[in-house]
N, C-alpha and C positions, 0 to 999 in steps of 0.2 A: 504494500500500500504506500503508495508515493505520498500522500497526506491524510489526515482526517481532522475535518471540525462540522462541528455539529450547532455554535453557540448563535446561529440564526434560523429565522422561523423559515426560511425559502432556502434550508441546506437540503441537499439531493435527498429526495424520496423520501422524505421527512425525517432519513435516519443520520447523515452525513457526507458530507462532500468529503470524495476518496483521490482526484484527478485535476479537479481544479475550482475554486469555490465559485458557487452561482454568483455571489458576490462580484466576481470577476477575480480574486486573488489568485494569485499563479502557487504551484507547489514551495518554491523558495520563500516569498513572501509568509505562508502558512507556517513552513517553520521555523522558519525567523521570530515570528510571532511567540510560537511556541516557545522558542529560544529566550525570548523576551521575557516573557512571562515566568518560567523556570529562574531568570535570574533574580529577580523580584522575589520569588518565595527564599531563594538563597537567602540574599542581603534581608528578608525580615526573618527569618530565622536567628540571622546575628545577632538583628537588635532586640529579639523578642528572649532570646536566649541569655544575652547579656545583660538584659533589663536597663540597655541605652535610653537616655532621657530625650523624646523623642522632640521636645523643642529645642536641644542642641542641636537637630539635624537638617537645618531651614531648606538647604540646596539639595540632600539626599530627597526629604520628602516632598518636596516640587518636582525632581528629577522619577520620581515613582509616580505621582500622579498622571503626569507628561506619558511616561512609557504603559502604564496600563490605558490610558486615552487612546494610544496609538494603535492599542490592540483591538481597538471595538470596531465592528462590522463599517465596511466601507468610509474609516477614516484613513486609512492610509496603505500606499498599494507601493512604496517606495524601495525596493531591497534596502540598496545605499545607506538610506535614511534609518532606519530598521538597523541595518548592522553597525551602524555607528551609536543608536542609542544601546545597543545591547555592550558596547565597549565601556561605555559613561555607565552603565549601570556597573559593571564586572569591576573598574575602577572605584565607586565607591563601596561597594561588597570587600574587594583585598583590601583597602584603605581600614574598614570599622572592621573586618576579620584582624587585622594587627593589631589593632588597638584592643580588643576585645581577648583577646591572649586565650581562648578557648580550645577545648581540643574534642572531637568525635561528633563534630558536626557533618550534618545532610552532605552528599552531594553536592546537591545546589548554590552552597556555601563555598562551595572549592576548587568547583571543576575549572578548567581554564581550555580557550581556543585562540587560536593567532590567526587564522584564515578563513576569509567563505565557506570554503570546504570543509575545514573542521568546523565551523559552527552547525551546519546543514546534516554533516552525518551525527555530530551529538544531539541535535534535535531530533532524531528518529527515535534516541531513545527518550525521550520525556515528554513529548506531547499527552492528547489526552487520552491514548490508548495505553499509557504507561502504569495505569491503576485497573488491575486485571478485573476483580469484584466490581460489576459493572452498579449497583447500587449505592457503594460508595465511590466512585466513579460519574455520577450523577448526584449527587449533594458537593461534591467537593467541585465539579463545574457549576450547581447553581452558585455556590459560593465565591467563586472565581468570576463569573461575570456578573453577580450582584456588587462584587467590587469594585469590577472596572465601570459600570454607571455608576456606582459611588463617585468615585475617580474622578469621572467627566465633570458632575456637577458641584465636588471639590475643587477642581481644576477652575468652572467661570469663576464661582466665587473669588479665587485665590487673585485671579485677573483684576478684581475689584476691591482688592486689600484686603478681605476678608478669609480666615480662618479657623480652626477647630483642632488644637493639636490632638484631641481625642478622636477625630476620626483618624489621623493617621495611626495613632495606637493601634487604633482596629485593625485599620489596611492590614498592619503588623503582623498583629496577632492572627486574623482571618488565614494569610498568605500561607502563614508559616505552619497553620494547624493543616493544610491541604497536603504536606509532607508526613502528619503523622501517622503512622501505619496505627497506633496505639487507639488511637481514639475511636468509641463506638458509634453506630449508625444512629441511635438515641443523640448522644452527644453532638453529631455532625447537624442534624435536624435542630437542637436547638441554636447550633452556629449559623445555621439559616435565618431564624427569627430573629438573632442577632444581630447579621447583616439589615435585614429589615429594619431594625429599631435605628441603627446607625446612617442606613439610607434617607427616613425622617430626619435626621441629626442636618443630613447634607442639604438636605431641598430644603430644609428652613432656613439655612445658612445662606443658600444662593437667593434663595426671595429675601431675606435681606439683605442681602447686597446689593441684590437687582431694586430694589427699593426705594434703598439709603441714596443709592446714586441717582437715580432714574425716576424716580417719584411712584408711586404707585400706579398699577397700569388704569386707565379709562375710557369705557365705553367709547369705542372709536369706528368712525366711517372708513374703511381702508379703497381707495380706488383702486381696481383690476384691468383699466385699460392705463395705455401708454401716451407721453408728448414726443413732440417731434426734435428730440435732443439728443446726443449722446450719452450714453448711459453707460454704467456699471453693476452688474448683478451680484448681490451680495447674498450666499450660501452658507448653512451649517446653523450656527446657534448663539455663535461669540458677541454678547451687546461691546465690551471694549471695543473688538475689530469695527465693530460696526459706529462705535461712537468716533472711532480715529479716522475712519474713511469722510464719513460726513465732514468732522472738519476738516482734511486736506483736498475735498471737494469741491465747497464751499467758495463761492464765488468764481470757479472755472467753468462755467457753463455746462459741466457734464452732471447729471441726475441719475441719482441712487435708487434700485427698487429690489427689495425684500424678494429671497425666494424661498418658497417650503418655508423652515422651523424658525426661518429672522423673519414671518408675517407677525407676528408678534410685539416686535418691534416698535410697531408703530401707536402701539398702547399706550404707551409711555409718557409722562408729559413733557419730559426733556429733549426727544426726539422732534415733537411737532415743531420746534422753530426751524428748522430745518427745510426749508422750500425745494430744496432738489430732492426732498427723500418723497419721492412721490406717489409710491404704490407700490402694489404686490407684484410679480410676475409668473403666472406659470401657477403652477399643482403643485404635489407633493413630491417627494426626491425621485421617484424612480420615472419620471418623465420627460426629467432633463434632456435625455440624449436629444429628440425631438426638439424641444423648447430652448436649449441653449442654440439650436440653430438660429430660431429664430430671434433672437434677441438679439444677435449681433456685435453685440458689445462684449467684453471682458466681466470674466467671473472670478469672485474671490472665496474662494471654501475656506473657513474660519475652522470648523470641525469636522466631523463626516457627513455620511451622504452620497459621496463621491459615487456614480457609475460611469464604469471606464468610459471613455468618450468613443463613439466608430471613426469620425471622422481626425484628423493631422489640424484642420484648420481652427475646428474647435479644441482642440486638444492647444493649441498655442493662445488662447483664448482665459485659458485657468490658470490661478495664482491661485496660491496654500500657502497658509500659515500658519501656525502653533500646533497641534499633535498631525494634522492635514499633509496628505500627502502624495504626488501621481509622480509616475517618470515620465522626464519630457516637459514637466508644469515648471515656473518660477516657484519656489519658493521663497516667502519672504520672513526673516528672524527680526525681532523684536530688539533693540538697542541695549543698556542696561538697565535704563531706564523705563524698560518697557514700551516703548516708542516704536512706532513701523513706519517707513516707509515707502508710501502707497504710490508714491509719483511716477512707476513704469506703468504702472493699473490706465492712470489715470491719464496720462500721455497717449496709452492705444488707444483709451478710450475713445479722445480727440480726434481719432482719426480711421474710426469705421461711422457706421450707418448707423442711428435711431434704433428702436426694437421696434420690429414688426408689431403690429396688434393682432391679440390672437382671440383678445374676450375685452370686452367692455362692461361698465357699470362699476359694482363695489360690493363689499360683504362686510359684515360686522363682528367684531372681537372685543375684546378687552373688559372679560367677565371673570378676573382674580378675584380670590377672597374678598377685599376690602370694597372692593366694584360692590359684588355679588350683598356682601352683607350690607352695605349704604340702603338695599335692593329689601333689606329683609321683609320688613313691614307688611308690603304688598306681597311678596313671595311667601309668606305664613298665611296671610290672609286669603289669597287663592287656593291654596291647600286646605284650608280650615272650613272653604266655602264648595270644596270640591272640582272648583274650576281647574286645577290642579291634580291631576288624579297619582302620578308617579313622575319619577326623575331616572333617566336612564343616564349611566355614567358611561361614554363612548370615547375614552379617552386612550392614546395610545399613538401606534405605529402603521400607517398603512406599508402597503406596497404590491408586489408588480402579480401577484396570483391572482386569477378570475373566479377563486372562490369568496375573495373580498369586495365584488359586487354584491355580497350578502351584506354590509353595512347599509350601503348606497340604497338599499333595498328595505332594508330593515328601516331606517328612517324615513322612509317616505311613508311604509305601511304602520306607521305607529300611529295610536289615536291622536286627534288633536289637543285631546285634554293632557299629552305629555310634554315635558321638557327631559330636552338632550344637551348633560353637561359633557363639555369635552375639550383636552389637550391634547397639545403633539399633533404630527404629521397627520392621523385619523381623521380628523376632522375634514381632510377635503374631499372624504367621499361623498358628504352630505351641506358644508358650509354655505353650498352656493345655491343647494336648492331652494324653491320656494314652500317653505313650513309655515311661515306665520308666527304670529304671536299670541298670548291668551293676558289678554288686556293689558297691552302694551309690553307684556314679559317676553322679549323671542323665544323662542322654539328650541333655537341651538346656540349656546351659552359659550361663549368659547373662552375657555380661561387663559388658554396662552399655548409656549412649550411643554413637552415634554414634563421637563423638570415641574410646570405649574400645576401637576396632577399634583402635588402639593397642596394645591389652593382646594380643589374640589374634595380632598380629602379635608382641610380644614373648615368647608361649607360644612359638610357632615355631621363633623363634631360638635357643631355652632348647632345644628340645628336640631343636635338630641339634645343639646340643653337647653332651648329651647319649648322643645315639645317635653318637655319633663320625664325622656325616657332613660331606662335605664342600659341600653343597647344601641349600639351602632345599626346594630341589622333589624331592628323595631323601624327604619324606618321607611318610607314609601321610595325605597333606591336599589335601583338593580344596575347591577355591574355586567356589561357585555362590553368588553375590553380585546382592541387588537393588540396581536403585538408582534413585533420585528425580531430587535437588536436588547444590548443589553442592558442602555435605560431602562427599555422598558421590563426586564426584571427585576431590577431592583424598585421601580415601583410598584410592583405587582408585591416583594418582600416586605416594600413599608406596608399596603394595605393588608396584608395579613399579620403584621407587627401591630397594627391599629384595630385588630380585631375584626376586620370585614370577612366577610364570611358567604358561600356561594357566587362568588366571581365568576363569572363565564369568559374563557380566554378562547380567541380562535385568531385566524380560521382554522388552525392544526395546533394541538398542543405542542409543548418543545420537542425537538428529538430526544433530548439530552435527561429525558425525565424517563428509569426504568420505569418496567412497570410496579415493582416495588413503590419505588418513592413516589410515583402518582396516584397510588393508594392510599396512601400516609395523607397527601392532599385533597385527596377526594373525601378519605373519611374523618381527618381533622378539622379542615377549612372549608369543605364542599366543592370546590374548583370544579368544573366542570369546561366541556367543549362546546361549540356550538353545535344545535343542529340546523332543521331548514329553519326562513324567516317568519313562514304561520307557523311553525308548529312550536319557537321560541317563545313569537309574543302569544300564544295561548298560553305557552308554560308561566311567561311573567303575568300578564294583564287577564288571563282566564278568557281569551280570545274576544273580551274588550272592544 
């Protein structure tokens, strides 16, 4: 077997990609990764072992956030890139193994490679085929990518001065328990709910950051056609990238438009003085190939997302920067100041054609917590008067399978007496339909990003106390949740850390879930699949 991963929902045959990832990742790139990832659990073995104070460790634990960001599903397709942070990690691993003066540690802690080639043959032995017990083998991968979405949304925060040195303890501690042979399948389970609880830690962390800086997000009209200017398509999730581009934009005649996971963006109140940031472009990430045709302009990936490009012309077209990564692309690094750069972006810009118009009109977002609760009054009232019958939580990951025209589906056949709360990429199977309102409440609530499943988890909580209940799941909310990549497990881990209960995940449960451990979740938390779209909402609404 030239490679296996399994850590995304569209991996081959829903068991794993063995040849080369649906994703687009080549064999090399895959164990690199793996390479990656392996070094990471070394270096926290050291400091979990040696009981390293982990706020002595400011550049290690940026430098681990960085490289598990790198590993999430289509942020980075870069060997080069890749083999060079796997060196920056091996570097600071010997560096605290010296200091740390230990002896009979992992593997992982020790091994060493000098070349491509030895890296690539040591990665055959430790990817994720290297844990025979295929049940523990499945808890120690959800574990591993509940991390790495930890990571990610560690990672903006950290972009916006913001930190938690107790999440990186975790990262630590998490890493390093996925080397212990010692520990039980009981044990490893509640290491899951763990992660969960430390994933809440993270998204609270980023919504205030995203916040403090940005003001809280507000009910916003977002336009979805184009002007007749040069433009710059801005991709992935990063508000920093996205606040630095605006200003080195800013009065050069070239205008900014939000694609997929930055539509959110424009929630904000910090962002609206901005006159070139003019609208959304496009759907959600796996459309690009198509849509970055026509847009014409230069694209900047801030995070993942990234699907390889077909064409050379758009492929010259994409700039990456910070965990983001293509061969072939500019990459652009950050000063030390944290400062970028943007003025080649912005130069092509100058000097291609306007975006085609592909959709006209506009759609509405900017229903965060703080939004959403300003909202209560009327929103209890409707519930209490029945005009309100249920809340369906649609929050999540779309993408490129035609079994997720069962959202697109599922929202249009829902009564009108519901509301559809929703984050993340999922939302554009249904944002742009016409649902309506139930006296003046829309239909479809859009809290933001990914990470702002946050927010809809924290409507929740507002709202059993509220109705004076003693249960989350007392309340009139049903979870049909997509999911991708590996944010969206570890918001799936905070919602079962939060006690939510009967989640329906599709369109396919993970590969990476034995059937063991999807028993454990079936009959602990209720998780369930989807089925068809009548036979669902009879199951929620009693066919309603």
């Amino acid at each position: 077997m030239s490679m296996f991963c399994f850590q995304c929902q569209e991996t081959a045959k829903g068991a794993g990609c063995t040849i080369k990832g649906v994703c687009g990742k080549s064999e090399e790139v895959a164990k690199l990764q793996d390479l990656l990832i392996y070094s990471l659990k070394g270096i926290s073995e050291i400091i979990v072992t040696a009981k390293m104070d982990v706020n002595e460790l400011d550049t290690v634990n940026h430098e681990v956030l960085k490289s598990l960001f790198i590993t999430i599903t289509n942020a980075n397709f870069d060997e080069a890139a890749i083999e060079k942070q796997i060196y920056t990690i091996l570097g600071f691993r010997d560096e605290l193994g010296q200091q740390a003066a230990i002896t009979g540690l992992n593997d992982a802690a020790t091994f060493q490679v000098s070349t491509r080639a030895s890296m690539l043959k040591k990665a055959e032995t430790v990817g994720v085929l290297a844990t025979i017990n295929e049940d523990v083998r499945s808890l120690r991968e959800i574990i591993v990518y509940g991390v790495k979405g930890m990571a990610a949304y560690t990672h903006h925060a950290l972009q916006l001065g913001e930190e938690d040195c107790g999440i990186y303890q975790f990262i630590y501690e998490a890493l390093a328990a996925t080397l212990n042979d010692g520990l039980s399948a009981q044990e490893l389970v509640s290491l899951t709910l763990k992660t969960g609880q430390f994933g809440v830690t993270a998204m609270a962390l980023l919504d205030k950051a995203n916040t403090a800086k940005y003001g809280n997000p507000e009910i916003t009209k977002v336009n979805i056609g184009v002007r007749n200017n040069p433009a710059i398509l801005i991709s992935g999730h990063d508000l920093t990238d996205l606040e630095q581009l605006l200003e080195q934009t800013e009065g050069t005649g070239v205008d900014v438009y939000s694609h997929s996971e930055m539509l959110p963006a424009h929630y904000y109140p910090a962002f609206k003085k901005y006159t070139h940031f003019v609208g959304n472009y496009g759907n959600a990430w796996w459309k690009q190939v198509g849509e970055f045709e026509t847009f014409n302009g230069p694209i900047l990936f801030t995070t993942n997302c990234i699907v390889p490009p077909k064409s050379e012309a758009v492929r010259d077209r994409i700039f990456t920067t910070g965990a983001a990564g293509y061969p072939g692309c500019v990459h652009i690094e950050a000063n030390g100041n944290g400062k970028k750069d943007f003025s080649a972006i912005i130069e092509l810009a100058k000097t291609l054609p306007a975006p085609t118009e592909i959709e006209s009109g506009s759609i509405v977002g900017g229903f965060a917590h703080r939004q959403v609760l300003s909202l209560a009054e009327p929103v209890i009232a409707a519930v209490k008067s029945g005009a309100i019958k249920k809340f369906f939580v649609m929050a999540g990951c779309d993408g490129r399978m035609k079994a997720r025209e069962y959202y697109s589906d599922f929202a249009q056949k829902l009564p009108e007496d519901t509301v559809i709360l929703t984050a993340g990429c999922a939302k554009y199977r249904y944002n742009k339909l016409p649902l309506g309102d139930i006296g003046g409440i829309p239909r479809v609530l859009d809290a933001g990003q990914c990470n702002d499943s946050y927010s809809l988890a924290v409507v929740a909580l507002k709202l059993k106390e509220v109705f004076g209940l003693d249960d989350v799941n007392q309340l009139p909310i049903v979870y049909n949740i997509a999911w991708y990549e590996q944010k969206a497990v570890i918001v799936l881990l905070a919602l079962l850390y939060l006690g939510v209960k009967n989640i329906h995940l599709g369109p396919t449960l993970p590969g990476f879930l034995s059937p063991n451990v999807a028993k454990v979740l079936v009959d602990t938390f209720g998780i369930a699949g989807i089925g068809t779209v009548d036979s669902d909402i009879d199951l929620f609404i009693g066919g309603k």
